[in-house]
BAFI-3210 file (N, C-alpha, C; in Angstrom, 3 decimals, decimal comma, padded with zeros to 6 digits):
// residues 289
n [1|2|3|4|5|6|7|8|9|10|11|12|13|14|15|16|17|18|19|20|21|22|23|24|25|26|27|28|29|30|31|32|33|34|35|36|37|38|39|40|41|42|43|44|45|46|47|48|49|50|51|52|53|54|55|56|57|58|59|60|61|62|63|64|65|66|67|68|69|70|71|72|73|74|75|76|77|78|79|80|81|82|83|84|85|86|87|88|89|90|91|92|93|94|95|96|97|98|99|100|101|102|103|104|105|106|107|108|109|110|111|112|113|114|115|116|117|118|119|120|121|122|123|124|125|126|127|128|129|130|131|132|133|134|135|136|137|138|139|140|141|142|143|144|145|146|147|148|149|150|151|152|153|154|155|156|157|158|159|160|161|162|163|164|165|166|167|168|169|170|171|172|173|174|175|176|177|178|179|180|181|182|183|184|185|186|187|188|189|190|191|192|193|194|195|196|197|198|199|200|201|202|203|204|205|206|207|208|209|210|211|212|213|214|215|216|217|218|219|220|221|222|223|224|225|226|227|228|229|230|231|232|233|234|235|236|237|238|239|240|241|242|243|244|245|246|247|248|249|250|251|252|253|254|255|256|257|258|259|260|261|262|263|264|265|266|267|268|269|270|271|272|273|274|275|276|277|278|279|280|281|282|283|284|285|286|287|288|289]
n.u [-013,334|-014,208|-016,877|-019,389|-021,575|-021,173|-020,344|-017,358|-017,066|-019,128|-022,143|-021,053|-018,547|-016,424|-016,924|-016,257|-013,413|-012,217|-012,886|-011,259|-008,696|-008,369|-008,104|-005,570|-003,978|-003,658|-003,243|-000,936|000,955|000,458|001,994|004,749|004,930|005,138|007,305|009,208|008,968|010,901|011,767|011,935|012,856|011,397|012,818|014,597|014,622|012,955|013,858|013,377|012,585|012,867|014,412|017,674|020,175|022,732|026,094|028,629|030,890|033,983|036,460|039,764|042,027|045,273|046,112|044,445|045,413|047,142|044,973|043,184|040,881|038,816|040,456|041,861|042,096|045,015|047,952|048,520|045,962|045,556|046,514|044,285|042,681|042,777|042,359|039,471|038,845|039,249|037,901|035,510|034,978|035,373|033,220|029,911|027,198|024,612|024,802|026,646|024,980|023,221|024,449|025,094|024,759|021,629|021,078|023,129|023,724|024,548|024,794|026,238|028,585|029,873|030,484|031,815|034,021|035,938|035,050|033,665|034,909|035,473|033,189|030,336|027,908|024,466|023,051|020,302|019,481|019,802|022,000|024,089|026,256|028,622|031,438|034,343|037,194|040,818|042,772|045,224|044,736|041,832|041,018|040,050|041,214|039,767|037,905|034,721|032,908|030,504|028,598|026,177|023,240|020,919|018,237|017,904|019,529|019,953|021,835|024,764|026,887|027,388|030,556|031,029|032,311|033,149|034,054|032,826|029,897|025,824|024,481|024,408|024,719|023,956|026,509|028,181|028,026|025,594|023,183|021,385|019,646|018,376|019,385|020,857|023,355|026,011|028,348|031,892|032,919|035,248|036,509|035,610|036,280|038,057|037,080|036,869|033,904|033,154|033,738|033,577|034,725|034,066|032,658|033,004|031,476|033,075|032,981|033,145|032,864|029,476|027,536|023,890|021,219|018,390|017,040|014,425|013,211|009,965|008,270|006,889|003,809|003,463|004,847|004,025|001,266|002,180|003,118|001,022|-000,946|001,060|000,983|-001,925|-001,645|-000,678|-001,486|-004,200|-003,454|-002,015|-004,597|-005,645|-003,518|-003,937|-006,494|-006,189|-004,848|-006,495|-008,314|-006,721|-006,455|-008,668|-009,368|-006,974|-007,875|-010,353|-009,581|-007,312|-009,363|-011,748|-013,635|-014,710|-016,947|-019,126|-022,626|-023,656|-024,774|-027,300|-026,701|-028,040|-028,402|-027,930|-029,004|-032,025|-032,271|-033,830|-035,930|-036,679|-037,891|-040,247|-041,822|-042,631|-044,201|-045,624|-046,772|-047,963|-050,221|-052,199|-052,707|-054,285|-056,625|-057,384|-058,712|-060,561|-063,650]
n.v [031,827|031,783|033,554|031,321|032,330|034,594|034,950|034,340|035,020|036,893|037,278|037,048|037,265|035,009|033,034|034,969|035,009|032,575|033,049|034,672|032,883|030,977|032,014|033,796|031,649|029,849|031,680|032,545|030,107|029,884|032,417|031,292|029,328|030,843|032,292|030,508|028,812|027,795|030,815|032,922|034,023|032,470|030,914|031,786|030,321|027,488|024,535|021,838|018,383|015,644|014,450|013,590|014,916|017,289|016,741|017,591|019,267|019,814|022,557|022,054|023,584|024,069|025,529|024,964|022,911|023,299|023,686|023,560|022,129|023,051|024,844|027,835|030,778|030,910|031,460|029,415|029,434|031,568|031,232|029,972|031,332|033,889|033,010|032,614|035,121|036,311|035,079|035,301|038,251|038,048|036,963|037,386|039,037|037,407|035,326|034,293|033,467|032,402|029,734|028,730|026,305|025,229|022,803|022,349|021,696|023,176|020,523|018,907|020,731|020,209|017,440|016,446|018,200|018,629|018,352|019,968|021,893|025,462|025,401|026,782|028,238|028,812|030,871|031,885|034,427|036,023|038,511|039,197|040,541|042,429|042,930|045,673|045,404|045,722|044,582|043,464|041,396|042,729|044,275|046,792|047,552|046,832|044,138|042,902|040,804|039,433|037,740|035,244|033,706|031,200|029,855|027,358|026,105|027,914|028,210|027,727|029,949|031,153|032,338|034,850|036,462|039,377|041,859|044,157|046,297|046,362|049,496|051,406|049,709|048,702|048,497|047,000|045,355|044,448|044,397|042,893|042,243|041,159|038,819|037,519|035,206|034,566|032,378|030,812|028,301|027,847|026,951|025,090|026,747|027,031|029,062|031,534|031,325|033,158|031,586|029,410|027,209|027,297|026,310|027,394|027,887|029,352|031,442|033,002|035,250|036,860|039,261|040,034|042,293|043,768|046,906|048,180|045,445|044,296|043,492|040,322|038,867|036,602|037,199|039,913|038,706|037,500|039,754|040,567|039,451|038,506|040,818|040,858|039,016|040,034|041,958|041,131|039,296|041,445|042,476|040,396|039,944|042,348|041,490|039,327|040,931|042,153|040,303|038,958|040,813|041,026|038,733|038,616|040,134|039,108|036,516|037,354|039,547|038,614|039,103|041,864|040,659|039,826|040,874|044,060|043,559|044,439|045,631|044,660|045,908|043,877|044,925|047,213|050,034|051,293|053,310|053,418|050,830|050,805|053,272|051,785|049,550|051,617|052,435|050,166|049,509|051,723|051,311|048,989|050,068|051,948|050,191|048,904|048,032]
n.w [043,751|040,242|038,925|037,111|036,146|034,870|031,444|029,701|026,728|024,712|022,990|019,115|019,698|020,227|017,608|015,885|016,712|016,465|013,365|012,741|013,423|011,653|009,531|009,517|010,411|007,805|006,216|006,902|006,417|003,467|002,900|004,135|001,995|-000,797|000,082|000,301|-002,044|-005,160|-007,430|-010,268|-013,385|-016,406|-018,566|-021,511|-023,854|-023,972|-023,628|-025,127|-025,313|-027,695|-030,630|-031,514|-029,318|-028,957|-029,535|-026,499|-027,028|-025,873|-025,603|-027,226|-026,800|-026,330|-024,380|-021,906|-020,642|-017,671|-016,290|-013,713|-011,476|-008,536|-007,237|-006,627|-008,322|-010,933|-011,618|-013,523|-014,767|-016,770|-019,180|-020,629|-019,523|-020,441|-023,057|-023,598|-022,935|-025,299|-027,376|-026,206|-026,789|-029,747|-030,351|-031,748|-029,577|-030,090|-031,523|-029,951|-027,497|-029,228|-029,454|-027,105|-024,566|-023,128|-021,791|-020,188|-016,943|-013,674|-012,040|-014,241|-013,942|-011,478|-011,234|-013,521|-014,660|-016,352|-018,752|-019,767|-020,671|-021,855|-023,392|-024,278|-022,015|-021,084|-018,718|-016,529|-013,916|-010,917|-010,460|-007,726|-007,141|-008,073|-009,275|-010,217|-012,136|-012,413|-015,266|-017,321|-019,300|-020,445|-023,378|-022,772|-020,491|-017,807|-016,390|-015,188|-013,052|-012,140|-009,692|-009,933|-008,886|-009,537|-010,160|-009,952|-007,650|-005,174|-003,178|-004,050|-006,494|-009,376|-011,060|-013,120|-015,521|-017,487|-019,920|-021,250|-019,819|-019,614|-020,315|-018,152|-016,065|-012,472|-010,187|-007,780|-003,978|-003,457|-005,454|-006,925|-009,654|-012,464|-014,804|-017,947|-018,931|-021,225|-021,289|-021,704|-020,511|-017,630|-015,306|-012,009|-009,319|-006,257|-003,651|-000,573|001,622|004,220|006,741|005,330|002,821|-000,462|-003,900|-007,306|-010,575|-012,952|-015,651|-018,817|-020,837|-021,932|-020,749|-020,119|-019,954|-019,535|-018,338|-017,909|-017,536|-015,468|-012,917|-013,070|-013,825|-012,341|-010,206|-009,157|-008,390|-006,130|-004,965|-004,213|-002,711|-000,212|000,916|001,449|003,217|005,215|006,333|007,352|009,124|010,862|012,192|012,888|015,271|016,628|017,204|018,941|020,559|022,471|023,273|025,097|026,909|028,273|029,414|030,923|032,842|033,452|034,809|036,618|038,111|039,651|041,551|040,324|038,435|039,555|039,955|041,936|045,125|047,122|050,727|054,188|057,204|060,285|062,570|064,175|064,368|067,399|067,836|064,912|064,520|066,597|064,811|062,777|063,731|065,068|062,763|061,614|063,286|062,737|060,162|060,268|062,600|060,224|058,380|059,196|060,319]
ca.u [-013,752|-015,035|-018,477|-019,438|-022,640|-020,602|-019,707|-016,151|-017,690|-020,358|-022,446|-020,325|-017,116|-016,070|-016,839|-014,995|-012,055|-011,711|-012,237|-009,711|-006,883|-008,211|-007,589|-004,080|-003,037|-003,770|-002,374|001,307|000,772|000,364|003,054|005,643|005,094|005,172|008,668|010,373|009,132|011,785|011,573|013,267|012,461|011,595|014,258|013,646|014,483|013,110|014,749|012,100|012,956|012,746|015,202|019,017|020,962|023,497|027,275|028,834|032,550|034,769|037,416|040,931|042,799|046,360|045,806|043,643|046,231|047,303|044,076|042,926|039,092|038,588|041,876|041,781|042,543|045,899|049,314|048,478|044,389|045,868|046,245|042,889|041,503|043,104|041,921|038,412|038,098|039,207|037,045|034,531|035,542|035,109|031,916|028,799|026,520|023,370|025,801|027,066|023,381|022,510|025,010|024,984|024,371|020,841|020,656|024,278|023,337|025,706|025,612|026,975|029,878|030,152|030,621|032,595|034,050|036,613|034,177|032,996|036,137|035,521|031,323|029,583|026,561|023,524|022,361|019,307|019,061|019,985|023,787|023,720|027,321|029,101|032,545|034,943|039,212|041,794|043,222|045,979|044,188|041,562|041,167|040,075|041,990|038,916|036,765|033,800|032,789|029,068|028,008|024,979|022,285|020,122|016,613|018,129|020,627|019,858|023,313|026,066|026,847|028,522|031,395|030,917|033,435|032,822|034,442|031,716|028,788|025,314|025,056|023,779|024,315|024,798|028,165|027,828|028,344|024,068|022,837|019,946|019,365|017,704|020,521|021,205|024,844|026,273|029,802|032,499|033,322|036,428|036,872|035,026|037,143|037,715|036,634|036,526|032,898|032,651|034,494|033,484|035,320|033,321|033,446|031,775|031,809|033,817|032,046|034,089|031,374|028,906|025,970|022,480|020,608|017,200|017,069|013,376|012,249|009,295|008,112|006,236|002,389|003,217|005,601|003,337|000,514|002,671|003,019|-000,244|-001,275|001,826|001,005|-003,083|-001,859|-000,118|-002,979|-004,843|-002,160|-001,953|-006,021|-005,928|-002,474|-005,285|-007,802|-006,187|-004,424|-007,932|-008,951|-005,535|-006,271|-009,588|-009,023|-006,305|-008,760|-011,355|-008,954|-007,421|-010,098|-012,898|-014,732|-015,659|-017,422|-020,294|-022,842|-023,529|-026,025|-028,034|-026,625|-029,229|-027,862|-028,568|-029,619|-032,393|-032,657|-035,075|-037,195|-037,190|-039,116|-041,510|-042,118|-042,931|-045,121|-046,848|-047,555|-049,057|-051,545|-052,736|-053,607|-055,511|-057,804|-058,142|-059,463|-061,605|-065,619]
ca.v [030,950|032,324|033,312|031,200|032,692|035,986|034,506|035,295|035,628|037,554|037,185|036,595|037,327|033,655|032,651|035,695|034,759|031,377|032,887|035,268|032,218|029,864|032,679|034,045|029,880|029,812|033,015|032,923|029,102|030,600|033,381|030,523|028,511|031,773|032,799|029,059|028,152|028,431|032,012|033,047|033,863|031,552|030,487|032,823|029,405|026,438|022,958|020,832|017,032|015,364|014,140|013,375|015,647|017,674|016,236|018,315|019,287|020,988|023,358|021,062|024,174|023,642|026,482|024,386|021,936|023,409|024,377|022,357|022,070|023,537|025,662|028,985|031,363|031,554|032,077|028,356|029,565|032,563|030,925|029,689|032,561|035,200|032,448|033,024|036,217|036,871|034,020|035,925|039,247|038,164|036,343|038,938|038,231|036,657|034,170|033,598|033,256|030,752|028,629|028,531|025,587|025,525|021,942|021,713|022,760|023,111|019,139|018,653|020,927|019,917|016,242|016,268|020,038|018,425|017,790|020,688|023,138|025,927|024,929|028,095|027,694|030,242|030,704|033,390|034,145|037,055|039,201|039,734|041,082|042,637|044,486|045,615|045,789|046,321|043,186|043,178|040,698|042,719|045,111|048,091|047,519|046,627|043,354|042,968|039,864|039,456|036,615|035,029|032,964|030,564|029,207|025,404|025,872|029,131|027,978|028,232|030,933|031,220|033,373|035,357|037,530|040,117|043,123|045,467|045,613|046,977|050,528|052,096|048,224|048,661|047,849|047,123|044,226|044,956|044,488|042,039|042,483|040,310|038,801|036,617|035,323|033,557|032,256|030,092|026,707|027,583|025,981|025,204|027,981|027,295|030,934|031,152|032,561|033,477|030,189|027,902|027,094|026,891|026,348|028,212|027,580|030,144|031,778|033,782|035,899|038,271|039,523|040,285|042,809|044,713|048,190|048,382|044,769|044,590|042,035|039,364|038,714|036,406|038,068|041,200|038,528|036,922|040,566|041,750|038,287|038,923|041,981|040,814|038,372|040,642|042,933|039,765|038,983|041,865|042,431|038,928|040,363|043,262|040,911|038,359|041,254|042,290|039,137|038,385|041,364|040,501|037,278|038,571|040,631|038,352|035,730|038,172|040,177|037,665|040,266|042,598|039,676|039,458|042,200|044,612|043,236|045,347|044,436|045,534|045,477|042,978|045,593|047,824|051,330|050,543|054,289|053,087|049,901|051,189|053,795|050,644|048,874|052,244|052,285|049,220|049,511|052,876|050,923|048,189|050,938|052,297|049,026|048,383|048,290]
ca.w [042,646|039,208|038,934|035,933|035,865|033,738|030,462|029,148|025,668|024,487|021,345|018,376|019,930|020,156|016,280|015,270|017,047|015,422|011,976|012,540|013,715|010,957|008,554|009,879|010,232|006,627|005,382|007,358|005,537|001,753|002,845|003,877|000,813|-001,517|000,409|000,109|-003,400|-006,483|-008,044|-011,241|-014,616|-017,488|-019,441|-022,948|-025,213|-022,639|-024,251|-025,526|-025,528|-028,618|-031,452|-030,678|-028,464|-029,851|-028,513|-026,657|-027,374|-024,851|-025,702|-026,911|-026,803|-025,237|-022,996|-020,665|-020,225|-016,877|-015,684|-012,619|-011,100|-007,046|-006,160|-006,576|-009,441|-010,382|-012,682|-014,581|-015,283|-017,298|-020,193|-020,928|-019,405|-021,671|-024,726|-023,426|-023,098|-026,779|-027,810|-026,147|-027,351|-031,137|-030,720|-031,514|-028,355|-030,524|-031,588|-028,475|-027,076|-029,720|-029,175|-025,508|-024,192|-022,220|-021,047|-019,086|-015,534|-012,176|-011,593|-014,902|-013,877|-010,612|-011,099|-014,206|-014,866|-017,103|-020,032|-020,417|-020,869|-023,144|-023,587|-023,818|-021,557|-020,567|-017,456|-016,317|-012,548|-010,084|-009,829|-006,418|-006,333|-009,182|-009,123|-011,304|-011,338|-013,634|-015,910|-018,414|-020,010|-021,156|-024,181|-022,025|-018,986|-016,703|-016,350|-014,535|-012,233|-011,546|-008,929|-010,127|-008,590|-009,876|-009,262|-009,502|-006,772|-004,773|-002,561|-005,004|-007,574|-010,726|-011,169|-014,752|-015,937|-018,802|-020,437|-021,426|-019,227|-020,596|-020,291|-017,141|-015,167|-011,250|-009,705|-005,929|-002,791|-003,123|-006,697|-007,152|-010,941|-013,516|-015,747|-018,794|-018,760|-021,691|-021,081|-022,160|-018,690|-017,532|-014,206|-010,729|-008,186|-004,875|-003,221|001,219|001,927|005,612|007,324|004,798|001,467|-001,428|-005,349|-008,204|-011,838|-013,823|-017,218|-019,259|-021,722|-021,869|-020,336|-020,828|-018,457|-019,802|-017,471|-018,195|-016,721|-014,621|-012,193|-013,835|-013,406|-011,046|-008,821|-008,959|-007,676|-004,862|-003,865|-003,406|-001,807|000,534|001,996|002,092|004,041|006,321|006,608|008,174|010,595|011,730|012,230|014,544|016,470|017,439|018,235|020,099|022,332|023,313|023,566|025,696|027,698|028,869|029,579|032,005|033,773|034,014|035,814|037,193|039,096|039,717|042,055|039,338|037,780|040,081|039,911|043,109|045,826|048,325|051,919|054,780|058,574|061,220|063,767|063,573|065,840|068,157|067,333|063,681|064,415|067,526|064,467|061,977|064,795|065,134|061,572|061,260|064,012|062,415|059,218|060,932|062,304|059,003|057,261|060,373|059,972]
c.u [-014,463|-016,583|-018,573|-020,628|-022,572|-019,650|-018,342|-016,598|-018,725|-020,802|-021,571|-018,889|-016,524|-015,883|-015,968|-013,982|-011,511|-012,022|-010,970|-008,354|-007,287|-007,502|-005,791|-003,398|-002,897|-002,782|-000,903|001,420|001,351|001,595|004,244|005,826|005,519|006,676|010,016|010,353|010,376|011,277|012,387|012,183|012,309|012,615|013,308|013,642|014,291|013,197|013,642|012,908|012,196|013,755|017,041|019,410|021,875|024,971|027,552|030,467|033,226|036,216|038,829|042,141|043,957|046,624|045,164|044,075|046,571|046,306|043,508|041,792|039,615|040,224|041,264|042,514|043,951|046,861|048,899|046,952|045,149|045,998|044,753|042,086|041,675|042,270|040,472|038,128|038,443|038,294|035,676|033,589|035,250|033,868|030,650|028,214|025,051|023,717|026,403|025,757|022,930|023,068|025,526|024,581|023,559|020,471|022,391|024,223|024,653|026,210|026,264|028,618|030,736|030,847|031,925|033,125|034,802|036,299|033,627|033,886|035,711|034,027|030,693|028,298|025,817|023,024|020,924|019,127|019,358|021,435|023,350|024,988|028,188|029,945|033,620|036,271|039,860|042,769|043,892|045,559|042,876|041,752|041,147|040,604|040,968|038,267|035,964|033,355|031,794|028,654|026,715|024,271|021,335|018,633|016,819|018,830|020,623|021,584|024,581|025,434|027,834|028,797|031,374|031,388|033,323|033,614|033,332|029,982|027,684|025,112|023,928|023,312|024,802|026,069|027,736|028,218|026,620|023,186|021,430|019,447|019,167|019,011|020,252|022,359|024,704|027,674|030,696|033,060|034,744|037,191|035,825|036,195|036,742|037,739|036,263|035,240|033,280|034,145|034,291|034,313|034,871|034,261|032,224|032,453|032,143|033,272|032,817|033,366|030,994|027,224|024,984|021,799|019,328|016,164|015,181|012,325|011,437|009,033|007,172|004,738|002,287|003,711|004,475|001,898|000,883|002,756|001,621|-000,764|000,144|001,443|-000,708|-002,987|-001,366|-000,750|-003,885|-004,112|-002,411|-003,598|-006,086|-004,722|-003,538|-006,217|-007,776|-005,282|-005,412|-008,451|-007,935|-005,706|-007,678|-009,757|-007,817|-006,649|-009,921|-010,834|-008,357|-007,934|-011,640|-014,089|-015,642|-016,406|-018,923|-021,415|-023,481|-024,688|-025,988|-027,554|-027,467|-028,476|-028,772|-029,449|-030,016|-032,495|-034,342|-036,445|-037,695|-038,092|-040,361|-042,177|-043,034|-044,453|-046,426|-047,895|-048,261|-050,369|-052,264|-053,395|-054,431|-056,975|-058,637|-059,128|-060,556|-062,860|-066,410]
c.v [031,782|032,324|033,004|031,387|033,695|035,148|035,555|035,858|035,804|037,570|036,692|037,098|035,808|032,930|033,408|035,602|033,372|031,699|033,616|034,303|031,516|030,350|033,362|032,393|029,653|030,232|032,552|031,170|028,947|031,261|032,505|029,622|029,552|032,177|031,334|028,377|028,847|029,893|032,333|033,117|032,914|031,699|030,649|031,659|027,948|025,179|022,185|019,111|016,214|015,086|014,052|014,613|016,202|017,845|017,494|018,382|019,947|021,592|022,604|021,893|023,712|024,328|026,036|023,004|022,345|023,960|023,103|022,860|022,517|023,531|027,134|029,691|031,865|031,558|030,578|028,343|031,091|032,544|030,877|030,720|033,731|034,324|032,622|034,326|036,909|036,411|034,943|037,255|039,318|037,375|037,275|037,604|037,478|035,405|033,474|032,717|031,971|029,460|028,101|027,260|025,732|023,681|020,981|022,688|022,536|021,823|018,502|019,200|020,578|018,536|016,092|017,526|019,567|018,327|018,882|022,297|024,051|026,029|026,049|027,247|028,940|029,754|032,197|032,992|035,652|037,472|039,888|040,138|041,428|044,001|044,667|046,066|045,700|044,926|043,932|042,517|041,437|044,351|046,605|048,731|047,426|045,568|043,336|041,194|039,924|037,885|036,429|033,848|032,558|030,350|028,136|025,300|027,709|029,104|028,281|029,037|030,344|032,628|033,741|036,571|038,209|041,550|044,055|045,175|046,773|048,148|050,953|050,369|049,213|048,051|048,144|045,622|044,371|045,022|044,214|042,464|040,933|040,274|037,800|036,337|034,372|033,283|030,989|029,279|027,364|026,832|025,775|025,995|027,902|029,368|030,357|032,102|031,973|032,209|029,141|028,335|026,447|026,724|026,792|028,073|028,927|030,047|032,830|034,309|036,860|038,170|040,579|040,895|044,269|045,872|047,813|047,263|044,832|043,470|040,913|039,211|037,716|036,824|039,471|040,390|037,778|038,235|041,040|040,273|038,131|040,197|042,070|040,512|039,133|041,721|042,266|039,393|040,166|042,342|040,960|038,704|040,867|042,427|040,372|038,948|041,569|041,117|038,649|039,094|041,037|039,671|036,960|039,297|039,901|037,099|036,579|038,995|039,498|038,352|041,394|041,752|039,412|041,126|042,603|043,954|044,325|044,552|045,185|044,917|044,903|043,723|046,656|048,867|050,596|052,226|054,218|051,544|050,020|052,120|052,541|049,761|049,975|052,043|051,438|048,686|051,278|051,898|049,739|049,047|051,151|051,122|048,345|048,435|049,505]
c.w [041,584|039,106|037,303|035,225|034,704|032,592|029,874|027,876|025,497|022,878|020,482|018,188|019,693|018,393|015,547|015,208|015,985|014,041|011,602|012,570|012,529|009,341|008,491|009,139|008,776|005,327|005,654|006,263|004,075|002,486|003,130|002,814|-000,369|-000,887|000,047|-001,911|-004,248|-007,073|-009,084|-012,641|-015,655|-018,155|-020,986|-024,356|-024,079|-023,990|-023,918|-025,820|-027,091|-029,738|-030,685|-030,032|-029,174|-028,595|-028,155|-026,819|-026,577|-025,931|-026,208|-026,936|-025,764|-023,960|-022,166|-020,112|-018,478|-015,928|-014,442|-011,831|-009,114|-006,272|-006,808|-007,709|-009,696|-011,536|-013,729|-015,009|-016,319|-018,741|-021,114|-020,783|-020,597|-023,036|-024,826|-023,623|-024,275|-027,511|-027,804|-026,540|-029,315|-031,674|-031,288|-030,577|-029,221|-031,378|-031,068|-027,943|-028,134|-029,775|-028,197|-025,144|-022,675|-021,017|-019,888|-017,335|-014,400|-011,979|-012,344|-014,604|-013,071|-010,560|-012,099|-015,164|-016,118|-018,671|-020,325|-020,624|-021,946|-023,422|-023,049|-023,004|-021,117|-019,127|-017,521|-014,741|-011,893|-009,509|-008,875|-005,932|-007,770|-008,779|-010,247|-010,829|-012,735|-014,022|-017,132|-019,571|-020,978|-022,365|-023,397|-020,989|-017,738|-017,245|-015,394|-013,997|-011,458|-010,853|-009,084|-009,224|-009,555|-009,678|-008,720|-008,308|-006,379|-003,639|-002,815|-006,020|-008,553|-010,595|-012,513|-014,870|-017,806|-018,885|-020,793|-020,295|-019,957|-019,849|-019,388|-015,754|-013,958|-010,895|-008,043|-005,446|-003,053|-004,183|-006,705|-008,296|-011,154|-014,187|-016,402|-019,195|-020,147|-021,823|-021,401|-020,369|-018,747|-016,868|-013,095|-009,592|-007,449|-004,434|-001,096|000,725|003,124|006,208|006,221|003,515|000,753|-002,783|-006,435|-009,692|-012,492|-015,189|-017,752|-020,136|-021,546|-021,366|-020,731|-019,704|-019,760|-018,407|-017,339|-017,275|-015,751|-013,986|-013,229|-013,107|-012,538|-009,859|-008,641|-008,088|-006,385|-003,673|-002,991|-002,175|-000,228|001,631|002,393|003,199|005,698|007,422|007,495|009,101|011,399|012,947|013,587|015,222|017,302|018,358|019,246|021,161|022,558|023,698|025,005|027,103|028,735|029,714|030,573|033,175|034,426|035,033|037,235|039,136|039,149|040,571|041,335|038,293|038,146|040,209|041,661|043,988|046,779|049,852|052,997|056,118|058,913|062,295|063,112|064,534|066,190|067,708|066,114|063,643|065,611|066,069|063,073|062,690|064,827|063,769|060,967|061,678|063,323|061,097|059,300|061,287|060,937|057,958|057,852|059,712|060,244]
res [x|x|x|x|x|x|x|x|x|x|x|x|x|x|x|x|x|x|x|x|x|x|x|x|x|x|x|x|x|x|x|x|x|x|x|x|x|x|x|x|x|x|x|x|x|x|x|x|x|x|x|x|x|x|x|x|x|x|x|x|x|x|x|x|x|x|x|x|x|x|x|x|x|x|x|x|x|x|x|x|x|x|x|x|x|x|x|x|x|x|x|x|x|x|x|x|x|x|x|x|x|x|x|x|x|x|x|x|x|x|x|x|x|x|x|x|x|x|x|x|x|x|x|x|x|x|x|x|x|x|x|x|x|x|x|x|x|x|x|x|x|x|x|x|x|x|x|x|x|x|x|x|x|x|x|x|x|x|x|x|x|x|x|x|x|x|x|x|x|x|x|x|x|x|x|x|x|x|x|x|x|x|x|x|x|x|x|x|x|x|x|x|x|x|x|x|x|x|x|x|x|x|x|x|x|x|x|x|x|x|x|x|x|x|x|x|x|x|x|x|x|x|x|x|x|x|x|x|x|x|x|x|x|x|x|x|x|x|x|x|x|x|x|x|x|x|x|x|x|x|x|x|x|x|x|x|x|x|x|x|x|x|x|x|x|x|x|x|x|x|x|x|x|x|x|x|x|x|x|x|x|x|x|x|x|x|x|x|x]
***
């Protein structure tokens, strides 16, 4: 049975411990809310509500007569596409950019792709896959095809297809760049990822990528608060294996718990107590009268 006379904790071991878990519980807390929230750059012209709307018009070119919403890219998108990417080709890009449309998002295309044929639109989010191949279609004999992500919809991408990219962009399966797309609707494209069969809105345009960007004052404070918190985690891993280890010794080994007693035999030599007996009649004498 435990001697509960030997306390498991000592002094202000015990309070420590619980500020260390209340602070971890906290932290990993903040660090899962800081990993799940939306992330993404501001949008460089954010759409202020106020006065009418400005219609929008899709494309009535005849080239998008045979174009058809979630199949896959193919000999009857060729039309339209080649009309885009000249379209796109003779736009200058700060002309493109201002007439982008910032308030038609994914569920506009998703729901009703048909309406918006042709409808430049901007996006800003993260090319997390950008490759390049050889097209007839364009002027140089190569286009480029950057998979972007969003903030609104981290799930699906947009497919954005460009002829010049800016100068010194990555090309990789491995990117993760800052981008500003502005592109002309062409279709929603079925595409297989993995087992599943998706669909991604088709942008025919040009992009926007500044080499130089840096994190933003708040991403630079999610990091450092990220790796405090990790610093603190790991600080009450430490503690609570000492604490863990203890605590498997003290159950454990319940014998080293009690401290040592003196044990004195039952039997005494018989010349060591005649020698005891003598000695106590010697100091009777001595105290005598």
């Amino acid at each position: 049975m435990p001697d509960l006379r030997s306390p498991f904790f000592h002094g202000s071991e015990l309070p420590k411990l619980a500020l260390l878990a209340a602070i971890a519980v906290a932290g990993w807390g903040a660090v899962y809310y800081a990993a799940h929230r939306p992330m993404g750059p501001a949008a460089e012209h954010p759409l202020r509500a106020g006065g009418p709307a400005k219609p929008i018009e899709p494309d009535r070119d005849e080239a998008f007569e045979t174009v058809s919403d979630r199949t896959p890219m193919g000999f009857r998108d060729n039309a339209a596409y080649a009309h885009l990417l000249e379209k796109a080709r003779e736009t200058p890009h700060a002309e493109l950019a201002a007439e982008a449309r910032r308030d038609v998002v994914l569920t506009h295309l998703w729901e009703r792709p048909e309406l918006y044929r042709g409808v430049p639109i901007h996006i800003q989010g993260t090319a997390l896959r950008v490759i390049r191949f050889e097209s007839k279609l364009s002027e140089t004999g190569w286009l480029y095809e950057a998979w972007i992500t969003t903030p609104d919809v981290r799930r699906l991408l947009y497919d954005c297809v460009f002829e010049k990219p800016p100068d010194g962009f990555p090309i990789g399966t491995d990117v993760h760049e800052r981008v500003v797309f502005n592109g002309y609707f062409l279709k929603l494209m079925k595409y297989q990822a993995g087992d599943v069969a998706r669909a991604a809105p088709v942008l025919v345009g040009k992009l926007g990528w500044d080499r130089t960007a840096v994190a933003t004052p708040a991403e630079q404070s999610d990091r450092v608060l990220f790796w405090s918190l990790v610093t603190v985690g790991v600080l009450f891993v430490v503690s609570l294996g000492r604490w863990s280890y203890r605590l498997i010794q003290y159950v454990s080994f319940p014998h080293r718990r009690a401290a040592p007693t003196r044990t004195f035999p039952d039997d005494i030599p018989s010349a060591d107590l005649q020698a005891w007996v003598e000695s106590q009649g010697d100091d009777e004498k001595e105290e005598g009268p």
